[in-house]
N, C-alpha and C positions, 0 to 999 in steps of 0.2 A: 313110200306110201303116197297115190295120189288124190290129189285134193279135188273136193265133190265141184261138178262141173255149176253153175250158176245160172239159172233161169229167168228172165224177169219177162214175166206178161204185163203188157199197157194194153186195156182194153176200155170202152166204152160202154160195155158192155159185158156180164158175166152171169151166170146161174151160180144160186138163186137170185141171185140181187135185183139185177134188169134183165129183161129178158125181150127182144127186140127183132132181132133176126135170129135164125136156126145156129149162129155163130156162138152164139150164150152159152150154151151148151156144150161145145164143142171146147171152146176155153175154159171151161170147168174140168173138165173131163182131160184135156192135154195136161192142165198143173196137176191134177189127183197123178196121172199115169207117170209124169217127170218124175215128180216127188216119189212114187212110190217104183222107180227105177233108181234111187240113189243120189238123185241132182236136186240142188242146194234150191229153191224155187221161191219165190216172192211175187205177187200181182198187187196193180195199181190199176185204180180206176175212179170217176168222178162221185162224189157223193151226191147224188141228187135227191131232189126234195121227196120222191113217191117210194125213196129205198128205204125201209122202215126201221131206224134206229135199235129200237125197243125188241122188235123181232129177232133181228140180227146180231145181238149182240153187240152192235158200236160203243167202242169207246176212245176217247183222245190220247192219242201219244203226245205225251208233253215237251217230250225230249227232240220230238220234230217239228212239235209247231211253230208258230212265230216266223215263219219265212213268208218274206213279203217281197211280191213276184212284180218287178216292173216291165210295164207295156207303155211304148207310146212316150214316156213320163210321169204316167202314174203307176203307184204302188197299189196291191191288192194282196189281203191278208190270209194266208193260205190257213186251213187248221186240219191236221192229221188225225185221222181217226184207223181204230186197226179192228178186224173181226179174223176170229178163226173160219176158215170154212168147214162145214158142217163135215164129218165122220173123217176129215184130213187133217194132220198135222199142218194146216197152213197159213199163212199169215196173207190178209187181204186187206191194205193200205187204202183207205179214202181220201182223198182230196176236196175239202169242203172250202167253200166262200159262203158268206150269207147272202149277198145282193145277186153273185150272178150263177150257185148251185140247185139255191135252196127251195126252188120253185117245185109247185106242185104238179107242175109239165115237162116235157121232155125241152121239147125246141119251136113248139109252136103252144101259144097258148089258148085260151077258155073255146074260143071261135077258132080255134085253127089257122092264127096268122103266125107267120113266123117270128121268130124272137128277134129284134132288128140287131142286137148285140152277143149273137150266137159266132160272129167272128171273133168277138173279144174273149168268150166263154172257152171259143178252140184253142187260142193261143196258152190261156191263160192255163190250162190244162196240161196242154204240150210243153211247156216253160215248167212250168210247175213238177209235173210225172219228173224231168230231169234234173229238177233244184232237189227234189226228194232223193232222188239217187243217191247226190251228190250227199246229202247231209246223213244218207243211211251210211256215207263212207263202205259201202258193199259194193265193187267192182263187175257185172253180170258179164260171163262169157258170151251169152246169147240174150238179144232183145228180142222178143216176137211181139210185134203190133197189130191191134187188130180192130176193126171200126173206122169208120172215117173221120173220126174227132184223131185219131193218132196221129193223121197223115203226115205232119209237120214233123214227127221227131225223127225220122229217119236224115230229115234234110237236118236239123236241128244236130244232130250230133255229128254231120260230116262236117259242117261250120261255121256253129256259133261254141259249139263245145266239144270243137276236133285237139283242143289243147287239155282236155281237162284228164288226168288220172283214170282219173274211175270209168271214163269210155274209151280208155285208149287202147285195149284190145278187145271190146266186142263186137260180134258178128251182127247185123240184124236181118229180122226175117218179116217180111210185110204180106197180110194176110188181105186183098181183096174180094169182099164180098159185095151182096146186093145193092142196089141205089135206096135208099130209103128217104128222101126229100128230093122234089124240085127244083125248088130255090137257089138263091145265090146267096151264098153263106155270109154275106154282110160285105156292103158299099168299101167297108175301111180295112177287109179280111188284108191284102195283100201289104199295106203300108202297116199294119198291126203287127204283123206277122215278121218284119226286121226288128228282130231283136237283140242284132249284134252286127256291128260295121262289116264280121266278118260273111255275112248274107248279100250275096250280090244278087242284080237282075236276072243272070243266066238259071242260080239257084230259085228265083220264083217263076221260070219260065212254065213249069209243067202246074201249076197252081193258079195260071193267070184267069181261066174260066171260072175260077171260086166257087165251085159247086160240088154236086155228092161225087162225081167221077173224077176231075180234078184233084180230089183229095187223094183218091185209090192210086191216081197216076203218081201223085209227086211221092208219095208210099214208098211206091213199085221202085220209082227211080231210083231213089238214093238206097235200096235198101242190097245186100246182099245175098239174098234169095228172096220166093214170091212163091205164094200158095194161091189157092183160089179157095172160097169159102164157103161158094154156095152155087148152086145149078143155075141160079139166073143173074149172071155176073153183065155188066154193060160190053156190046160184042164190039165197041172200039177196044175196048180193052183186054178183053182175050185176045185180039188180035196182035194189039202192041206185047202184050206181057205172056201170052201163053208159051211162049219158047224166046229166050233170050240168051244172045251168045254170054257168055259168062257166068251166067245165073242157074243156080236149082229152079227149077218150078215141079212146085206140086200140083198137080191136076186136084178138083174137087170131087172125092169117091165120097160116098153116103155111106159105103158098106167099110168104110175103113174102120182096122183098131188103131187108129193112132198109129203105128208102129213107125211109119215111114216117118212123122214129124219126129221123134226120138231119134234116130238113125238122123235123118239131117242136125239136127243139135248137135249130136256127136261129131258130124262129120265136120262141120263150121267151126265148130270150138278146137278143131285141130289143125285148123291152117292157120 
């Protein structure tokens, strides 16, 4: 008899929670369609401060929290919270901090200035999404990432946690979509972002620009296949990533059912 294949969504963004780019939707709608093909499915995603507790149902998993994510040298207290998604059997893990989630803005606040600590929030996320893994002790055959806050874990699991168990056979699959900020993701993104001796320079080469496309790119790289998310994708980057020798690429269809993401999952989980 075999054993149900393993999904994990990391996204930035999900319906109904946050809802951002056309992508929200689209990661709602791939875990409903996994799950209700037969495949064992889990998402992870930031708790931020405008996703509304009370509505959604949030509550603390006790049994995950207390992991305390170090960056830099200092430690930052993660607390788990878990919601069913609405009319699915599905489990939707939050990631909360109070100093650097809990805000009642995304990434720019009251006046529209950027968060000056919005590199430290990426890390701490992308660190965290995989210290969660680790302690859910649940092995996924397949990652899919999706948002530019994920862009680090692709690089993050070929080597700061290319040793660890519980990723040592999955595939990942990195979803680039729209640019949604101009800015540069924070002065201290790139030195924040070694979070393990095993991070070399060559591995922050596609991250050195520290911005929204930068993210997509370092995604793309280290990931095992690549989707495109949305019709107005940055055209250096459909350039570099629309057709790569090694790589699946999914083209971005609006009229899709899903099906072809299902059929890649399967097909990655068997090499």
């Amino acid at each position: 008899m075999s054993t149900k294949k393993r999904i994990l969504f990391i996204a930035n963004e999900m319906s109904p929670y946050l809802e951002m780019t056309e992508f929200a939707e689209i990661v709602n709608r791939l875990a409903v369609k996994a799950n209700d093909s037969g495949m064992e499915v889990r998402c992870i995603m930031p708790r931020f401060g405008m996703i509304n507790e009370r509505r959604h149902r949030l509550h603390e998993v006790v049994r995950l929290s207390g992991i305390n994510i170090s960056i830099d040298g200092d430690d930052y207290p993660l607390v788990i919270k878990v919601a069913s998604l609405p009319n699915a059997r599905l489990q939707i893990y939050f990631l909360d901090n109070e100093d650097l989630f809990k805000r009642k803005t995304l990434f720019h606040d009251g006046q529209e200035k950027w968060f000056s600590d919005n590199d430290l929030r990426t890390v701490l996320f992308c660190k965290g999404a995989l210290e969660t893994v680790k302690k859910f002790g649940w092995p996924p055959d397949i990652i899919h990432c999706s948002g530019w806050m994920t862009g680090l874990i692709p690089m993050y699991i070929r080597t700061a946690y290319k040793k660890e168990p519980v990723f040592s056979n999955c595939k990942i699959i990195y979803t680039i979509g729209q640019n949604t900020f101009k800015e540069k993701i924070g002065h201290d993104f790139l030195k924040l972002a070694v979070i393990s001796p095993n991070i070399k320079d060559k591995d922050l080469e596609p991250f050195k620009d520290a911005n929204n496309a930068a993210m997509f790119k370092g995604g793309a790289t280290f990931a095992d296949a690549i989707s495109f998310g949305a019709d107005k994708v940055d055209k250096k980057l459909i350039d570099e990533f629309g057709k790569v020798r090694g790589k699946k690429v999914l083209k971005y269809n609006p009229e899709s059912d899903l099906s072809e993401y299902l059929q890649l999952y399967s097909d990655l989980s068997e090499k």
